[in-house]
Backbone as CSV, one residue per row, in Angstrom:
resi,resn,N_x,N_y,N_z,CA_x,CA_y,CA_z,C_x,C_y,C_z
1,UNK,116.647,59.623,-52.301,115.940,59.341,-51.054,116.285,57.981,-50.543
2,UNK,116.251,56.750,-51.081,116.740,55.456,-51.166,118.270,55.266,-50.357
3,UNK,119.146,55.690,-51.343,120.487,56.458,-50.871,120.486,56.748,-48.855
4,UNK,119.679,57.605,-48.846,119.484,58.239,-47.228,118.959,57.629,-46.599
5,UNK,118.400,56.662,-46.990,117.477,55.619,-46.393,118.368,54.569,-45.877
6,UNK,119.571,54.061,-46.812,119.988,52.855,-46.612,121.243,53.411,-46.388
7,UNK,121.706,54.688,-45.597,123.071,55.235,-44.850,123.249,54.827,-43.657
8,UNK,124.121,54.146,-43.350,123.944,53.489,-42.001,124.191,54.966,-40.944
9,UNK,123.768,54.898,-40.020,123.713,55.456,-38.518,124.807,55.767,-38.412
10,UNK,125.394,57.647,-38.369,127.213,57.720,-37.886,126.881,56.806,-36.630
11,UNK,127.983,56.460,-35.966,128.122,56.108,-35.083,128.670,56.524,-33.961
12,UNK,128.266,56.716,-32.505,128.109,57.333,-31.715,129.095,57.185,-31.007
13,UNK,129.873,58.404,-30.453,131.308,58.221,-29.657,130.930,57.844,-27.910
14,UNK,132.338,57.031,-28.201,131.938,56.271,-26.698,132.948,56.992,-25.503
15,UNK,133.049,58.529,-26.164,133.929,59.464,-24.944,133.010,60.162,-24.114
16,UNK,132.814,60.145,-22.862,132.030,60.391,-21.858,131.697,62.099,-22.257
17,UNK,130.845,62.491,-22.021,130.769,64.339,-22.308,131.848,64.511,-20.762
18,UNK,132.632,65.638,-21.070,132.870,66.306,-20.011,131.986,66.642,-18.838
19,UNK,132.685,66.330,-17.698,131.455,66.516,-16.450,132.103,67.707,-15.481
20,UNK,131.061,68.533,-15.472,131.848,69.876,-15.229,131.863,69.313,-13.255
21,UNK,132.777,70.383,-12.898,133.157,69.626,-11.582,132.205,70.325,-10.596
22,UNK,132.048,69.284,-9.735,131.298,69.652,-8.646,131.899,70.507,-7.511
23,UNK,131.297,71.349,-7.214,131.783,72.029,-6.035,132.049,71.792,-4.607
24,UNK,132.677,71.006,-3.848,133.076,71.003,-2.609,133.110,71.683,-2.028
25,UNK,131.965,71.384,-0.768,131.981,72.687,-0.176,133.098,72.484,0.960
26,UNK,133.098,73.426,1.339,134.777,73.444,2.729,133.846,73.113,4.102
27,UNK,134.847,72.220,3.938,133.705,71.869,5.690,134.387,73.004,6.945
28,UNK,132.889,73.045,7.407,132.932,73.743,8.293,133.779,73.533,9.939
29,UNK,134.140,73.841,10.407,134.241,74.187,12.004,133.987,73.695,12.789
30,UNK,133.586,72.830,13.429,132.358,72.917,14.208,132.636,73.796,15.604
31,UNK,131.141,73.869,15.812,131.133,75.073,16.683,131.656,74.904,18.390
32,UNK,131.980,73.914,18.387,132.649,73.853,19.528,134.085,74.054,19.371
33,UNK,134.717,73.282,18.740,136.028,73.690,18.351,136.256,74.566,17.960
34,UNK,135.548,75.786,17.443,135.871,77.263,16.938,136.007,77.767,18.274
35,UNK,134.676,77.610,19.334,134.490,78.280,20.445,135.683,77.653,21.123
36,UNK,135.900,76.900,21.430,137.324,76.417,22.246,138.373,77.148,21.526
37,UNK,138.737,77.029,20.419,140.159,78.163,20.111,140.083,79.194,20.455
38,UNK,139.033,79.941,19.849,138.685,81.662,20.263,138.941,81.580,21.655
39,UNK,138.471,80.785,22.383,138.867,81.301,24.349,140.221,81.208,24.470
40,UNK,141.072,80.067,23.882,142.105,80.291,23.992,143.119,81.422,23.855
41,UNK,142.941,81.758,22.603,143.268,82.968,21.985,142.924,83.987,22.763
42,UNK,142.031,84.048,23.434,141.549,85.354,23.917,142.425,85.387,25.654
43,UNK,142.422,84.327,26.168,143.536,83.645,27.144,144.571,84.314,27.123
44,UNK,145.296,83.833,26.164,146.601,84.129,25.782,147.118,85.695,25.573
45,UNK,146.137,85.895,24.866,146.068,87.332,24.425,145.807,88.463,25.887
46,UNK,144.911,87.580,26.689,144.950,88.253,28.023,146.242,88.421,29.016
47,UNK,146.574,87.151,28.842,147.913,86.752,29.487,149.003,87.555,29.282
48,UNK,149.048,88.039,27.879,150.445,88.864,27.651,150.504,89.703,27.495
49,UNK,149.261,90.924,27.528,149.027,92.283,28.109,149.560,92.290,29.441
50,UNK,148.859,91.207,30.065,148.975,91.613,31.601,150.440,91.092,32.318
51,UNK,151.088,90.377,31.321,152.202,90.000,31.904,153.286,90.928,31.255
52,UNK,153.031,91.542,30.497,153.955,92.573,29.813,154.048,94.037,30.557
53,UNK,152.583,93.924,31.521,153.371,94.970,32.386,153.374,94.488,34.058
54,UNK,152.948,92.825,34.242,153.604,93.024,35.958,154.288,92.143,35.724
55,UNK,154.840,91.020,34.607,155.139,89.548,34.962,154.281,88.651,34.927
56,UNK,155.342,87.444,35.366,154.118,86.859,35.553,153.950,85.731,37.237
57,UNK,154.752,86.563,37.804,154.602,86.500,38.804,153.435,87.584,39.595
58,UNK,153.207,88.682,39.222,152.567,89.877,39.723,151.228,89.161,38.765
59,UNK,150.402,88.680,38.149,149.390,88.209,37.773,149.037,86.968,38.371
60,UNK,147.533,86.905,38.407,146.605,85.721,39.074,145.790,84.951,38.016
61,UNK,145.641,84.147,37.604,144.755,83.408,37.172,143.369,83.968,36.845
62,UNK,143.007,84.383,38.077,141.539,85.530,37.951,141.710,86.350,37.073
63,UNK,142.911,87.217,37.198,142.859,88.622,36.547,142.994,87.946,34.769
64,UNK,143.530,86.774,34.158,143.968,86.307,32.962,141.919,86.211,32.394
65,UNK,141.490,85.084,33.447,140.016,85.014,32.611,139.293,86.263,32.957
66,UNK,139.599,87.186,33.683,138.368,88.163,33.571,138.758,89.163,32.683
67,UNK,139.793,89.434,32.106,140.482,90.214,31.548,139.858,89.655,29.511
68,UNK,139.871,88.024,29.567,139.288,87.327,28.751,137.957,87.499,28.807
69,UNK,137.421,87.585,29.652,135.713,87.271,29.582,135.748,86.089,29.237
70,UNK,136.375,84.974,30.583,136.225,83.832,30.466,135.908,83.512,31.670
71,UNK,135.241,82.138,31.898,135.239,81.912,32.968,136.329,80.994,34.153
72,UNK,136.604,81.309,35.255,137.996,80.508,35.866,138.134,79.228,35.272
73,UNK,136.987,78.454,35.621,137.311,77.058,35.228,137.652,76.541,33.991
74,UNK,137.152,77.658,33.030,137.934,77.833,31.829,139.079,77.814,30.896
75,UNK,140.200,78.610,32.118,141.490,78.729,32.289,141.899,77.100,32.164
76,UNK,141.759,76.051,33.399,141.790,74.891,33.230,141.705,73.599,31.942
77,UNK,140.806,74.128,30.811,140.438,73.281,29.710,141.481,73.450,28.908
78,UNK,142.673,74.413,28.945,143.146,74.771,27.770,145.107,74.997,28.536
79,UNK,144.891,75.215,29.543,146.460,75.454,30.821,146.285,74.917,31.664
80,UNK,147.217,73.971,31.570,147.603,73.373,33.548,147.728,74.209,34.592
81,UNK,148.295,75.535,34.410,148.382,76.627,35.690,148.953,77.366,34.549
82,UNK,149.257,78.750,35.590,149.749,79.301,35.295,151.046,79.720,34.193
83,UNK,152.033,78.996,35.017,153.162,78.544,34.347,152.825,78.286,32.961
84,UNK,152.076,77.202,32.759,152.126,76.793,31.710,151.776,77.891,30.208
85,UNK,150.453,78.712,30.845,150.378,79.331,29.610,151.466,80.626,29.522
86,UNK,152.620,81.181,30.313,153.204,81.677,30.411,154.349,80.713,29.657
87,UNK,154.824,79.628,29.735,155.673,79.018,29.117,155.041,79.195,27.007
88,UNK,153.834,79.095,27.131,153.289,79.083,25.740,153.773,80.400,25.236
89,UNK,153.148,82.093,26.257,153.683,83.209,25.634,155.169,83.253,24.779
90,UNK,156.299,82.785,26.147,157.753,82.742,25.961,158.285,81.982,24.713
91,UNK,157.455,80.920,24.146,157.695,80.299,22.941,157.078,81.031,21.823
92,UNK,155.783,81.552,21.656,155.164,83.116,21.104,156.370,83.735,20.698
93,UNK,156.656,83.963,21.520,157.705,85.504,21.872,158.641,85.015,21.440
94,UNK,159.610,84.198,21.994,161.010,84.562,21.570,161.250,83.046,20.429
95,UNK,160.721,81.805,20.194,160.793,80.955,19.549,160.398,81.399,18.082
96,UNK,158.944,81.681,18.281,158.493,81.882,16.553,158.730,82.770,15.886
97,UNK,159.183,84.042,16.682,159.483,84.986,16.078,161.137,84.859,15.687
98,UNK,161.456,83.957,16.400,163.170,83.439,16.166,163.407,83.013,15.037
99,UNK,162.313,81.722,14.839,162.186,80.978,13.301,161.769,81.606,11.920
100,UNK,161.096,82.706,12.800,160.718,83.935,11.353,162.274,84.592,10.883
101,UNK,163.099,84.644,11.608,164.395,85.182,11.513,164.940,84.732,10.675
102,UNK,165.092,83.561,10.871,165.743,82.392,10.555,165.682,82.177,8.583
103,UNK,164.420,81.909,8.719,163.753,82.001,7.516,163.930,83.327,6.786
104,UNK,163.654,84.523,7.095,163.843,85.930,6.827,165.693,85.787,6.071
105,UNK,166.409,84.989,7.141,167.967,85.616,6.384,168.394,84.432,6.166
106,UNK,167.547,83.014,5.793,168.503,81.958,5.260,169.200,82.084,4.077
107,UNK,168.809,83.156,3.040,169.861,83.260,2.218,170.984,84.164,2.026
108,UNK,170.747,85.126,2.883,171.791,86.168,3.493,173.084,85.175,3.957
109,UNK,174.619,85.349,2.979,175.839,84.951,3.214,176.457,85.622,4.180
110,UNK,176.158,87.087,4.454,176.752,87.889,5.267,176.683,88.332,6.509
111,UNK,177.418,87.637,7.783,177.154,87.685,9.054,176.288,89.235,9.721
112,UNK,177.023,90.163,8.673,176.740,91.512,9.190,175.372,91.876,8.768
113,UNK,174.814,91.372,8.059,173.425,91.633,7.136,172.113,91.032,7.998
114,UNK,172.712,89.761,8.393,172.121,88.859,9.049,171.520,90.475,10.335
115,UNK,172.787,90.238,11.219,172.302,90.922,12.432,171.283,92.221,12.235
116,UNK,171.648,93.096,11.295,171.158,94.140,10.517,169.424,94.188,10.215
117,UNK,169.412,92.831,9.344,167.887,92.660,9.126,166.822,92.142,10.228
118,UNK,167.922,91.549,11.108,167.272,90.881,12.816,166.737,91.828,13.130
119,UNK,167.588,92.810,13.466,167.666,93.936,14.610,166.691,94.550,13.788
120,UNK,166.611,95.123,12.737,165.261,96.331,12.144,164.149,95.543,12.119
121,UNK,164.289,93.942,11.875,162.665,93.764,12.396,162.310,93.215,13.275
122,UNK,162.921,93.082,14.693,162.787,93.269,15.599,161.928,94.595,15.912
123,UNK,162.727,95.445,16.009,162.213,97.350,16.135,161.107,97.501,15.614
124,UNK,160.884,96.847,13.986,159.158,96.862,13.309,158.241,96.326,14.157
125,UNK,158.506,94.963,14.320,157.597,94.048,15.052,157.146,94.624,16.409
126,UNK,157.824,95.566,17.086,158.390,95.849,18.429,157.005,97.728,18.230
127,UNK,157.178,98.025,16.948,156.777,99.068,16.784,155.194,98.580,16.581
128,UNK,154.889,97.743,16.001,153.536,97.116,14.977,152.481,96.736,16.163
129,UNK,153.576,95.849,17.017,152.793,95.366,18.359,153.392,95.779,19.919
130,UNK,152.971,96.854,20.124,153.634,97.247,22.029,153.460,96.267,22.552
131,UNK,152.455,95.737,22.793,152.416,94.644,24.004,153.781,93.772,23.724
132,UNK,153.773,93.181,22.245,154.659,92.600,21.941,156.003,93.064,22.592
133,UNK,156.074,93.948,22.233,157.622,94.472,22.254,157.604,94.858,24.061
134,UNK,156.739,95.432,24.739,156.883,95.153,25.845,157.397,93.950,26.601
135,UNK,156.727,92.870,26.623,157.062,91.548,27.045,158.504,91.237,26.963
136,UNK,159.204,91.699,25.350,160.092,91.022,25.176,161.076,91.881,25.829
137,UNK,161.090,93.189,26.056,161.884,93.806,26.983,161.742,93.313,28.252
138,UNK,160.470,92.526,29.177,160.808,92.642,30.697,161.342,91.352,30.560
139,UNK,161.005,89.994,29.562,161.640,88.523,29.311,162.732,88.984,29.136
140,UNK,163.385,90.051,28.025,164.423,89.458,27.596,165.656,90.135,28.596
141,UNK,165.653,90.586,29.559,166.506,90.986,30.405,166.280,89.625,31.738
142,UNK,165.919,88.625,31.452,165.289,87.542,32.433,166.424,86.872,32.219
143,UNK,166.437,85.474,33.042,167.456,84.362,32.424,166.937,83.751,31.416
144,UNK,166.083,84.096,31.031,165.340,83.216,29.323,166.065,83.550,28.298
145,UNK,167.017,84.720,28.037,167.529,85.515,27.391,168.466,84.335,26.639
146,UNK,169.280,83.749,27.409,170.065,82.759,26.843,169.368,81.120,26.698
147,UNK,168.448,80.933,26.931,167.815,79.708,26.675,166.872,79.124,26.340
148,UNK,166.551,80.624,25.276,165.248,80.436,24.312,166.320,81.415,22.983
149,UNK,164.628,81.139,22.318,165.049,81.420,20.660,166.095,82.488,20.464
150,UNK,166.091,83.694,20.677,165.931,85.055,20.316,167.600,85.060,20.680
151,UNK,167.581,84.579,21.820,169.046,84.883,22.460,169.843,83.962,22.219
152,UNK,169.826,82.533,21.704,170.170,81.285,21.277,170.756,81.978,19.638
153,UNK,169.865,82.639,19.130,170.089,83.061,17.558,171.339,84.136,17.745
154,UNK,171.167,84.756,18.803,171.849,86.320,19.076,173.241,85.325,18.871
155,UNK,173.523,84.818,19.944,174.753,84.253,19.843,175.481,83.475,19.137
156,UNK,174.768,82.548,18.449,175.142,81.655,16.922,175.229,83.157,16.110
157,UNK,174.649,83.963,15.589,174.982,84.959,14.271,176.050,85.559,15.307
158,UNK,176.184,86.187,16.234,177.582,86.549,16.162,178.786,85.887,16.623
159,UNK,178.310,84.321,16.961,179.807,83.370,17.016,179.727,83.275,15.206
160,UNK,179.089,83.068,14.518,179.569,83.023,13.116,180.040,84.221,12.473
161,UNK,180.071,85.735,12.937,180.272,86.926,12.200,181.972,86.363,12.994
162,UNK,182.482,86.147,13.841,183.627,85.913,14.808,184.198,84.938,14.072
163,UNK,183.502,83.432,13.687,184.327,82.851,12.878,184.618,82.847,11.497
164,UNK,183.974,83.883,11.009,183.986,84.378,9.488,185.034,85.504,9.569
165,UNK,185.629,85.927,10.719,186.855,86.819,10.089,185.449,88.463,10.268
166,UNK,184.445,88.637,10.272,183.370,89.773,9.926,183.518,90.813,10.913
167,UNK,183.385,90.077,12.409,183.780,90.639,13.169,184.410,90.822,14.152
168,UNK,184.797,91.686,14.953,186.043,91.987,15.831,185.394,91.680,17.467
169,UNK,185.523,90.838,18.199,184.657,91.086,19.142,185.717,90.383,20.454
170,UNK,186.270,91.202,21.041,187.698,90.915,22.399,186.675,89.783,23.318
171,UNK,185.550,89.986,23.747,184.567,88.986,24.779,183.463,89.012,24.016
172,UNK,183.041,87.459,23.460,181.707,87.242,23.199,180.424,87.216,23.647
173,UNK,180.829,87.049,24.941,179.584,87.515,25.859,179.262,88.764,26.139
174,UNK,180.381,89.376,26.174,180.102,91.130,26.153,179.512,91.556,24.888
175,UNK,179.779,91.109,23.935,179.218,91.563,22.640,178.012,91.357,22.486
176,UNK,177.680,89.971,23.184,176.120,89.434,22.602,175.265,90.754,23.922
177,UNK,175.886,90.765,25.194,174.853,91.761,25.743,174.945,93.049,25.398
178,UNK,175.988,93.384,25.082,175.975,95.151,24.025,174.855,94.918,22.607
179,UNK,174.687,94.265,22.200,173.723,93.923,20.909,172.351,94.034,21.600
180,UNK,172.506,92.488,22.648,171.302,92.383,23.244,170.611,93.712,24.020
181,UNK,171.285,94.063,24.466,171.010,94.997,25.794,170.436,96.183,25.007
182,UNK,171.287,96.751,23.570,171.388,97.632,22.944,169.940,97.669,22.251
183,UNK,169.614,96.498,21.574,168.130,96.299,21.296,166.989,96.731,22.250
184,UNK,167.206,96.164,23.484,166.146,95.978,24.535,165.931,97.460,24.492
185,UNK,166.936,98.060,24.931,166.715,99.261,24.896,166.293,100.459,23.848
186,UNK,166.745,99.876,22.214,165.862,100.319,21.376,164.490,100.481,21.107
187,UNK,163.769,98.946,21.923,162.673,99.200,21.633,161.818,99.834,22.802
188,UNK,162.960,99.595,23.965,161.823,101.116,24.797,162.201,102.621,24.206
189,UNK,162.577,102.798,23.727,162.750,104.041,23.218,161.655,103.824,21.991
190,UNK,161.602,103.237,21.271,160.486,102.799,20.191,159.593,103.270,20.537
191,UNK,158.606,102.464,21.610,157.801,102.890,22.430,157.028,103.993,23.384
192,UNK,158.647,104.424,23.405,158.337,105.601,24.708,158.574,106.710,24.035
193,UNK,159.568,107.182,22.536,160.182,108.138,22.322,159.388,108.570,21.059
194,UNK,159.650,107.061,20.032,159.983,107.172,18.562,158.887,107.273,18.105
195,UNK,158.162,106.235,18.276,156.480,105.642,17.459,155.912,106.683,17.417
196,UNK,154.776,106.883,16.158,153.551,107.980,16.078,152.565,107.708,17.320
197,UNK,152.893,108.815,18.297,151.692,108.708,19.545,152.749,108.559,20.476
198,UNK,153.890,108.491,20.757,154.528,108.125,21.728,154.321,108.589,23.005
199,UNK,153.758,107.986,24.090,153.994,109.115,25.046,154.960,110.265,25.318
200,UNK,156.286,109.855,25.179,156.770,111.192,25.736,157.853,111.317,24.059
201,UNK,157.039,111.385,22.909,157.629,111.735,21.785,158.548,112.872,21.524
202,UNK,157.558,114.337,22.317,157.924,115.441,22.760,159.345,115.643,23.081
203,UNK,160.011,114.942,23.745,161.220,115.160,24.595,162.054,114.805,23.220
204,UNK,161.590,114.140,22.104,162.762,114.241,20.992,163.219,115.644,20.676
205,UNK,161.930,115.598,20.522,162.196,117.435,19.605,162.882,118.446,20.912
206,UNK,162.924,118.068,21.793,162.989,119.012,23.012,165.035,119.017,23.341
207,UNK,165.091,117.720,22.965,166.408,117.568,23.087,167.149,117.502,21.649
208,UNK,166.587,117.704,20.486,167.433,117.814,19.195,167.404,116.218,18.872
209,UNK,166.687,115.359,19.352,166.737,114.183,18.789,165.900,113.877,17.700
210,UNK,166.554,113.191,16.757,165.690,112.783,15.392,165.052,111.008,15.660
211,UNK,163.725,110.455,15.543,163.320,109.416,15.289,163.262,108.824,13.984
212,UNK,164.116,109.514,13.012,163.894,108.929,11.659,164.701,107.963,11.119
213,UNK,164.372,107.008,10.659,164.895,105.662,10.126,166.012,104.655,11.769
214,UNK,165.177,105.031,12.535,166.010,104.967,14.015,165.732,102.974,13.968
215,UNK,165.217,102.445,13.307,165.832,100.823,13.056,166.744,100.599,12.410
216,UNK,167.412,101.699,11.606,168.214,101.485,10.268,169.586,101.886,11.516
217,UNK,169.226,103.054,11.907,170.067,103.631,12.765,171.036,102.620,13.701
218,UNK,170.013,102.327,14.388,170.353,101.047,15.682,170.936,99.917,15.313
219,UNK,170.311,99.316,13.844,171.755,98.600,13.168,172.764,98.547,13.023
220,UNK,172.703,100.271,12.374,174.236,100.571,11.784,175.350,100.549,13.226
221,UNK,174.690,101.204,13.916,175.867,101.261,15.142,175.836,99.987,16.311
222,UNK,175.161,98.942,15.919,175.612,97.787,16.546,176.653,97.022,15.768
223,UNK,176.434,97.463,14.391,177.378,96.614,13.573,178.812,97.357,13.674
224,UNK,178.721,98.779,14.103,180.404,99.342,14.402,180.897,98.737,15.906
225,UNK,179.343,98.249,16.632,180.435,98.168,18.119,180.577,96.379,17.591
226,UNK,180.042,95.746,16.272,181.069,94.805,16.815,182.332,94.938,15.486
227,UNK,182.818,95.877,15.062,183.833,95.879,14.696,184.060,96.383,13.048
228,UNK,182.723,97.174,12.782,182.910,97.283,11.339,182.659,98.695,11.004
229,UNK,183.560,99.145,9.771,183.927,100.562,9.689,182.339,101.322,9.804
230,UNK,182.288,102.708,9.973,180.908,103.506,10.233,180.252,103.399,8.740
231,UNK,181.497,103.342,7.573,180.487,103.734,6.448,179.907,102.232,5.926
232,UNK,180.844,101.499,6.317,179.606,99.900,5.524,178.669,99.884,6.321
233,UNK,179.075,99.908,7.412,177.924,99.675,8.440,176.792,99.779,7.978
234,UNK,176.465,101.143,7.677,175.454,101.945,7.616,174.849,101.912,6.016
235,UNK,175.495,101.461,5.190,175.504,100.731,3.849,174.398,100.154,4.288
236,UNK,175.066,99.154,5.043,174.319,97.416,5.053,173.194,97.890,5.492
237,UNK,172.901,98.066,6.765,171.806,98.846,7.383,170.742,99.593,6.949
238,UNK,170.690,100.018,5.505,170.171,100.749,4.515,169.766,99.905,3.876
239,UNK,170.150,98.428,3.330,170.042,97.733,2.405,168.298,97.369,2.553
240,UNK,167.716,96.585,0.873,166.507,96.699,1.339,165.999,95.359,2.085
241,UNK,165.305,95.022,2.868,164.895,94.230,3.763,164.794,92.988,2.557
242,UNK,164.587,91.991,2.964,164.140,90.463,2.714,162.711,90.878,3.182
243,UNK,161.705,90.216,1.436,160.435,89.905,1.886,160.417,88.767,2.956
244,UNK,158.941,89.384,4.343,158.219,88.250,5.077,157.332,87.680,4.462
245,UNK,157.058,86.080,5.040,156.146,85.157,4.060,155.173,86.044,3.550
246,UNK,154.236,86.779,4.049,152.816,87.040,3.815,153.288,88.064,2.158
247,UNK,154.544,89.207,2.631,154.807,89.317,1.007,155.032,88.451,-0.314
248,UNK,155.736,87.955,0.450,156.014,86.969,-0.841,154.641,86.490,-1.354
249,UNK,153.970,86.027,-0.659,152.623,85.365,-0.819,151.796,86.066,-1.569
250,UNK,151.927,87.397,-1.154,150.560,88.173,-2.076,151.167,88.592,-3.329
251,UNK,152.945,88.258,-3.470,152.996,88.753,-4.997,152.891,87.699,-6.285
């Protein structure tokens, strides 16, 4: 007992206990700045319905906020005029979806692959969103064609399939509007022919036409008119797509 008596005290560690972590909460929003984006968005979103089927010359300002369930003066907090949020769509449209490209085939070596994976997701994107793909058919037959994204890219991938020996092309400008033109017109057929629901789907079957794998399709035979045999073509064209960010992301 003595013994236990005269044991000195273990001595007490001077390492802090673990401190379990506090939770941060995510700051919120505030509610004005949520409400100011959402109008925007809803703006915009008005804007390119309605300009996808008159222009945007054939649209008013009125018809953009009532179409929003916004109010006119509204329009003002967020666009200088018109123009302007029409200049925002055209960067929408043919810029970001350019840089998605971009990104999509930066590791693609092969000029012909490049155009291949453009062009089918183009036709997806074109299929996923009508309005979308509307717009970019009445823009991309515009003079914007050459001095924004879409058509800026068109012509760099096939001046590089040209200086890679890939492909055969007598006028480069003829080539880029046989591609270009060839697209535009894919995706009204997308629209009008191919898609589940098409309005006039009917007239496939009516004329012996098949809509199946018709992005894979529209590849393969842009890549013969610029110069490459029917059977790689259609190889390449088959090949499987490059994950978009959001795949990659969820795997």
């Amino acid at each position: 007992m003595a013994n236990s008596l005269n044991r000195p005290a273990p001595k007490r560690s001077t390492r802090a206990d673990p401190v379990s972590p506090v939770a941060v909460p995510e700051e919120r929003e505030p509610r004005g700045a949520r409400r100011k984006r959402e109008t925007r968005a809803r703006l915009l979103d008005a804007a390119l319905r309605l300009m996808a089927e008159k222009g945007m010359e054939g649209v008013a300002i009125n018809e953009i906020t009532e179409a929003a369930d916004t109010g006119y003066g509204s329009f003002y907090n967020h666009f200088e005029s018109k123009e302007a949020i029409y200049a925002t769509l055209v960067g929408n449209v043919f810029e970001e979806f350019a840089d998605m490209l971009d990104r999509l085939t930066g590791g693609l070596s092969d000029p012909a692959e490049v155009i291949a994976v453009s062009v089918r997701h183009t036709l997806m994107r074109a299929r996923r969103d009508p309005v979308w793909g509307r717009f970019l058919i009445r823009e991309g037959f515009s003079a914007h064609i050459l001095s924004r994204g879409l058509g800026q890219r068109l012509l760099r991938d096939i001046g590089n399939g040209i200086a890679a020996k890939r492909f055969v092309v007598a006028d480069p400008f003829i080539g880029f509007l046989s591609v270009g033109g060839t697209v535009l017109a894919a995706i009204a057929a997308e629209l009008n022919f191919v898609a589940p629901g098409a309005p006039a789907a009917d007239l496939l079957d009516e004329f012996g036409f098949s809509g199946e794998h018709f992005a894979e399709r529209t590849a393969a035979t842009l890549l013969q008119t610029l110069g490459l045999k029917r059977t790689e073509a259609e190889k390449i064209a088959m090949r499987a797509l490059p994950l978009v960010e959001a795949e990659v992301d969820a795997q």
